[in-house]
N, C-alpha and C positions, 0 to 999 in steps of 0.2 A: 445894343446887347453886349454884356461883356463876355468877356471869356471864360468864367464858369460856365455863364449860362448857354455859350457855345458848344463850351464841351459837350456841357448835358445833351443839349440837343443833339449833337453829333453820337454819342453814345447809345443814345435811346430810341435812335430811328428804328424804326421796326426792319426789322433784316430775317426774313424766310431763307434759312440756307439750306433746304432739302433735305432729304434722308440724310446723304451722306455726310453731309454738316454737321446735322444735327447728332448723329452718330459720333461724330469726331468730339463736336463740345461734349459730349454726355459721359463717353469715356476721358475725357482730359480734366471737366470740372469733378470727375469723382475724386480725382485723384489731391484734390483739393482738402478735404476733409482727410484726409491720411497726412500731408505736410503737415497741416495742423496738429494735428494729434502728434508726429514726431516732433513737431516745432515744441509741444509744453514739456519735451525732455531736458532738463538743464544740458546733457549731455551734447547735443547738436544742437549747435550754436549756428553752424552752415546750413543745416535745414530750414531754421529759422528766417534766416538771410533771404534763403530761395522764395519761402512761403511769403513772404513782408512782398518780395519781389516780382512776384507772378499775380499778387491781392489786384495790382490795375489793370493786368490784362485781363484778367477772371473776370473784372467786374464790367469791363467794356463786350466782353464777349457774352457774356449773363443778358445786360443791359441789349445787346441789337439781335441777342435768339428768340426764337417763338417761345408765346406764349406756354407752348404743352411742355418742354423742354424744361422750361423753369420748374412747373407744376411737378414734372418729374424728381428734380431735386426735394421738392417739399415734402411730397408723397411715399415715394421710393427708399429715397437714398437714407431716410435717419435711420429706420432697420434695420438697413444695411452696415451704415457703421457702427450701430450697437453691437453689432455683430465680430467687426472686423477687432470692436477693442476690448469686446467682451464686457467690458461694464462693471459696476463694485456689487457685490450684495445689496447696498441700499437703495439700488434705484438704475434707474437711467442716467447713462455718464452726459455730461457735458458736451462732447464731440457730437453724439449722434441727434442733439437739439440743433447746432451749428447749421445743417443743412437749412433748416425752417425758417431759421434768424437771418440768412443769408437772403433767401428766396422769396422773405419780405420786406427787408431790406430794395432789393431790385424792383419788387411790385411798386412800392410808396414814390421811392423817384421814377420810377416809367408812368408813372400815375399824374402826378404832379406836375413833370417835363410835361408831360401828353397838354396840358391845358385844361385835363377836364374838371369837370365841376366836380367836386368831392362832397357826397350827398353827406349830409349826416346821418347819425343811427335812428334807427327808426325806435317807437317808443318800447316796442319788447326787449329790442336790443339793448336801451336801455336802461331799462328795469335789470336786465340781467346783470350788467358791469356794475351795475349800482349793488345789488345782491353780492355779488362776487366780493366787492370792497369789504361792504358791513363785513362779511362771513372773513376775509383777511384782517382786516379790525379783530374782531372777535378772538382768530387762531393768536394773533400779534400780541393781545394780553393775556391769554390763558396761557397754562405750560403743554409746551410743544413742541414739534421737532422745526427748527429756525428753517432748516435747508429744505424743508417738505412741506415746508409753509409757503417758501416761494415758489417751487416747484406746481404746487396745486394752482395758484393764484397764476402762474403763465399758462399752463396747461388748460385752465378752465378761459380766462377771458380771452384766449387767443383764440378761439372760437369767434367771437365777434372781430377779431380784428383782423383774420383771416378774411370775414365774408366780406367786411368793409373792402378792405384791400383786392376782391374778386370782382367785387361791383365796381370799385374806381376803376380798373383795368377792361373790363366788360367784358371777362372773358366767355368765351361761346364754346357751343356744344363742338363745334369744326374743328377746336383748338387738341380735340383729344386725341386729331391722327400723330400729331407729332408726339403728344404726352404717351401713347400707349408704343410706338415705336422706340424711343427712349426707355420707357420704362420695362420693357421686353429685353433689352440691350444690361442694363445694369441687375435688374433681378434674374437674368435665366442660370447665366454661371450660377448661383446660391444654390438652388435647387439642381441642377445638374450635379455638382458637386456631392450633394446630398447625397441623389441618386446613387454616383458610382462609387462612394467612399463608406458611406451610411445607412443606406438604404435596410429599413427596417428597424434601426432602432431609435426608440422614444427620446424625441429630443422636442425642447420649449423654446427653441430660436424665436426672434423677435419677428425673422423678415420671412418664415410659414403665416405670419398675418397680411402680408402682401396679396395672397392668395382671393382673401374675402374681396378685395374691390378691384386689383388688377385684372381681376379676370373675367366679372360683370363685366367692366367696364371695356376691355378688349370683344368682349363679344358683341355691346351696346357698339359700337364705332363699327365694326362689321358688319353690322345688320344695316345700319343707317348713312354709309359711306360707300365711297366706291373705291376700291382696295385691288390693287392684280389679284387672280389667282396664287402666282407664287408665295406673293406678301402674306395670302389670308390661310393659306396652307400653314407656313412658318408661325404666324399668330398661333394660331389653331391647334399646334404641335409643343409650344410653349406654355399654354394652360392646360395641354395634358400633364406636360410633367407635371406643372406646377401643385395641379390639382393629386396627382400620385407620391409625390411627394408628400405631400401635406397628410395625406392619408396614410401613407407609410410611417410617419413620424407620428401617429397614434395621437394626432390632434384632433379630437372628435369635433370641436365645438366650432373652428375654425374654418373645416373640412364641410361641416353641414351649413353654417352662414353663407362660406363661397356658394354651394350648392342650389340654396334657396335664394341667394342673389342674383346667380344667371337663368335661373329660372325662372322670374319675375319678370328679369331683361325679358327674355326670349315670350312671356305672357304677354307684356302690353306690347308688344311688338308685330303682335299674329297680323297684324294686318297687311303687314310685310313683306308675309309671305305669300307666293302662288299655292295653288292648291297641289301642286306638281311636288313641292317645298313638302306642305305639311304631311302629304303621302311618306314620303321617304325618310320622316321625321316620326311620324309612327311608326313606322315600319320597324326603325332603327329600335327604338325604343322597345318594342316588343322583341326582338331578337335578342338584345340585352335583358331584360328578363326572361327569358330562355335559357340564354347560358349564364344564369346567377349562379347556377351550381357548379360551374364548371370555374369561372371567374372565384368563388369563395376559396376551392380547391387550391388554385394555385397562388393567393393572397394568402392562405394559411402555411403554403410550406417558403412563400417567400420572406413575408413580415407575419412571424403567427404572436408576437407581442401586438400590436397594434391592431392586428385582429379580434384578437380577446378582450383590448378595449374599448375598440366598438358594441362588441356584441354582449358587455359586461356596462353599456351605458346606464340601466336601473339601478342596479346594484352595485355601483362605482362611489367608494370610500370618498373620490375627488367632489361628485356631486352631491352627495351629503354635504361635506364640508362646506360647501359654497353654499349651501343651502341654510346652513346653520351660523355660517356669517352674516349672511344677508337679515339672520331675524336678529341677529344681537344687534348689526344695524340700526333699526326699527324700530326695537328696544332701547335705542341710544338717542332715537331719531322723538319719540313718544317724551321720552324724561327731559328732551328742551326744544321744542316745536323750531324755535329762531336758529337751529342749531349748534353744534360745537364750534364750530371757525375751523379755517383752512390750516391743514397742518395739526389737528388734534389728534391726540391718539385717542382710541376708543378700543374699547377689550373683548375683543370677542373670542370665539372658537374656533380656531382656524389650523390649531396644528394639530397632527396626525401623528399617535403616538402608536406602534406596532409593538403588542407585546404577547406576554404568552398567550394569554386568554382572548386575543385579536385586535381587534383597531380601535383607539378608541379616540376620542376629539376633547381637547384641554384648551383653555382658556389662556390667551395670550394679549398682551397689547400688543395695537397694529397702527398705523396710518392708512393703509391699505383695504380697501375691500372691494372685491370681485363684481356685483353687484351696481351696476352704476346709478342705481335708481335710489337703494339704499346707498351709495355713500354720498351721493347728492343732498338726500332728507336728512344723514346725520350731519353732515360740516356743512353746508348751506341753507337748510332749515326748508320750509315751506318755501320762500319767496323764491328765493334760489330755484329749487322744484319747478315750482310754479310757471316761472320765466323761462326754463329749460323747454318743459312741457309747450309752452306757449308758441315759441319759437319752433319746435318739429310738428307742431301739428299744423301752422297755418303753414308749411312747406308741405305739410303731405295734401293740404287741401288745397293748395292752389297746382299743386303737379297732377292731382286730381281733375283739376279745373280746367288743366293746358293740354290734360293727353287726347285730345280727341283731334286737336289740330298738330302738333308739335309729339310726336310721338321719338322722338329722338331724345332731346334736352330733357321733356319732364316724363317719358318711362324710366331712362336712368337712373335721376333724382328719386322719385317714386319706388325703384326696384333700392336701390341702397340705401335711403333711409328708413324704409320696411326694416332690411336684414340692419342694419344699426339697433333699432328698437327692438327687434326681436335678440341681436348680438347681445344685449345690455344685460340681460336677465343673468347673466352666467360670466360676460366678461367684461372688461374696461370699457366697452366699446364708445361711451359717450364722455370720458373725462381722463384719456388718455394721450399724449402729447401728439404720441403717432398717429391718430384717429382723428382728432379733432379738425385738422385741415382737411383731411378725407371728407368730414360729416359739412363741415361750412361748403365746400365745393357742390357737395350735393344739395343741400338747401339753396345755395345761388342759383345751382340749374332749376330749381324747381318755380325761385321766384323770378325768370326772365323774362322779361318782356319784350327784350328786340324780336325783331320779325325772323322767323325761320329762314336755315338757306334753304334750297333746292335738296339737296343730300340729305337733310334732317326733315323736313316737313312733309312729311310721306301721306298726308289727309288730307293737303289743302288744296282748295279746288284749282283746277289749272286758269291758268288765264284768260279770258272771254276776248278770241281774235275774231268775233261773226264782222266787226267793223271795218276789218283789215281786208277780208274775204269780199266781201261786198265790192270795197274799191279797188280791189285787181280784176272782179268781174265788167266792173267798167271798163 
């Protein structure tokens, strides 16, 4: 063997370093993506130095962390630093993809080094990259935006190449104690900060969309792991915020996804519970609708902007609008069945003009649409569609298929790809860069086939010791 491939090995050994490890890489690789982002200042030339110079330790330490840790960086952290660098008007900056790149990057050679068998795509997967080209083809000779044409075409196939990269790795439902402890760690500051700096006023941050899956998914690992008390209190007290925040920030759409995501968790889950459990779990719940009026009271005089647009959700200029996207869409999607191509503008109605006589909705070119069903049918055509479709629904049918034994891996899968499809009707949620590894992770959990552990497999029958019994009574 020579010495790359020593390295590698040596790099890629699986290394569980604990909480408190994991804790350490999570706050030290964040800090990775900010060198970066100083390093593209001509100005710091020494930052550059630093960051060129820390890329091999980063990647050795990447390479021998858990699996959830990485997942963290995938998931978590790009938000986060859309956030941190605020971003152009046109899009999503560069730096906050860098997480993603990096974090498959690490999957491919831990995948690789590992030995194992690199399945290939299966045939919807590849219908879809196949769709995906033609419809990049298509955007490539029409007139369009160059940079939003590559943009879509990463953001859409990386979908597949996420799952690939899940499946080579084989990651498991167990992997998500470390992924939800980490990602507790890099997203609470945001939201805390929120809380005591902002609290109450409407803001579009990137990383209030954290809310929709880190906190299913924190409650999914709590339900089906075994966790201290103190840990699960702490979990517990971090999706409050997260959850009040999000609310505060008068994010209706994002606020009610999380909502209906841990509530699916917590549906396929019932079996989970004692009857001790679901007592004090009614109970709770009916107390809380008792004091709705007392709770509205004091959301009115803390956030009474985010109040009124919740309770103005019919009547909301925003949902019109997206609504009236969605049909020019449709309208775009009708006049060439094959599509426009990735990276096409298409003209709809999407901006909001306020003037004397009230609000009214003008016709703009966009790249952009809200709707991921409609922007799917207009730049990828049917097949595109088709492929999409094809792909979430044999994952909702096969997490359908698994929850009766496996209620860990495919209630999760099941509970977040629900709220994705139900997300989609109003936001990105299915051709969004940010989302997209979110949505392949759930589809893998949904298509898994390794055998449950102990902690996840809460249905399956225990193991038949009458033959072990027998021969001790000898």
């Amino acid at each position: 063997m020579n010495l790359p491939d020593q390295a590698l090995r040596f790099a890629s050994r699986p290394g569980h370093l604990g909480p408190r490890g994991m804790a350490t890489v999570a706050v030290a690789l964040l800090v990775l993506p900010v060198a970066f982002i100083a390093a593209a200042t001509p100005a710091r030339y020494s930052l550059a130095l630093v960051a060129i110079a820390a890329v091999p330790v980063a990647g050795v330490i990447a390479m021998r962390s858990s699996m959830g840790v990485l997942l963290t960086f995938a998931f978590v952290a790009p938000p986060l630093v859309q956030f941190l660098v605020k971003g152009s008007p046109d899009g999503i900056p560069v730096a906050a993809v860098l997480p993603i790149v990096g974090v498959e990057l690490v999957l491919l050679l831990r995948g690789l080094s590992s030995l194992r068998d690199a399945r290939p795509l299966g045939p919807v997967e590849a219908i879809f990259v196949g769709a995906m080209l033609y419809a990049a083809a298509i955007g490539l000779a029409g007139v369009g935006d160059r940079r939003v044409w590559l943009g879509e075409f990463i953001e859409t196939t990386n979908l597949v190449v996420m799952l690939w990269l899940l499946r080579l790795n084989r990651v498991r439902f167990t992997d998500l104690r470390s992924f939800v402890l980490a990602g507790h760690i890099m997203a609470a500051p945001f939201f805390v900060w929120y809380v005591m700096t902002r609290f109450g006023q409407y803001r579009l941050d990137f990383f209030f969309g954290l809310t929709t899956t880190l906190v299913p998914i924190t409650v999914a690992m709590l339900v089906h792991t075994r966790v201290s008390l103190a840990l699960r209190a702490a979990l517990l007290l971090s999706c409050f915020v997260m959850l009040v925040a999000t609310a505060a920030a008068g994010i209706r759409g994002t606020t009610m996804i999380a909502v209906l995501g841990t509530g699916l968790v917590v549906f396929f889950s019932l079996r989970r519970f004692s009857g001790l459990t679901l007592t004090v779990s009614a109970s709770a719940v009916f107390v809380l609708l008792l004091l709705q009026p007392v709770f509205m009271r004091v959301a009115s005089q803390a956030a009474p902007e985010a109040v009124e647009r919740f309770q103005s959700v019919s009547d909301s200029p925003t949902l019109s609008v997206r609504l009236l996207e969605a049909q020019d869409a449709f309208t775009a999607f009708r006049s060439r069945p094959m599509g426009h191509g990735l990276g096409a503008i298409l003209v709809t109605r999407h901006e909001i003009v306020w003037g004397a006589t009230g609000v009214t909705v003008e016709y703009g070119p966009t790249t952009f649409v809200h709707n991921s069903y409609a922007w799917y049918l207009a730049k990828t055509g049917v097949v595109g569609f088709a492929a999409l479709m094809l792909i979430m629904a044999t994952a909702v049918i096969e997490a359908i298929r698994r929850l009766p034994t496996t209620r860990g891996s495919a209630g999760l899968a099941l509970a977040l790809l629900l709220a994705f499809l139900a997300g989609a009707w109003g936001g990105p949620a299915l051709h969004n860069v940010f989302y997209t590894p979110i949505l392949a992770f759930a589809i893998h959990l949904a298509r898994q086939r390794d055998a449950a552990t102990p902690d996840e497999d809460v249905a399956a029958p225990l193991p038949d010791r009458t033959h072990a019994l027998h021969g001790a009574a000898r």
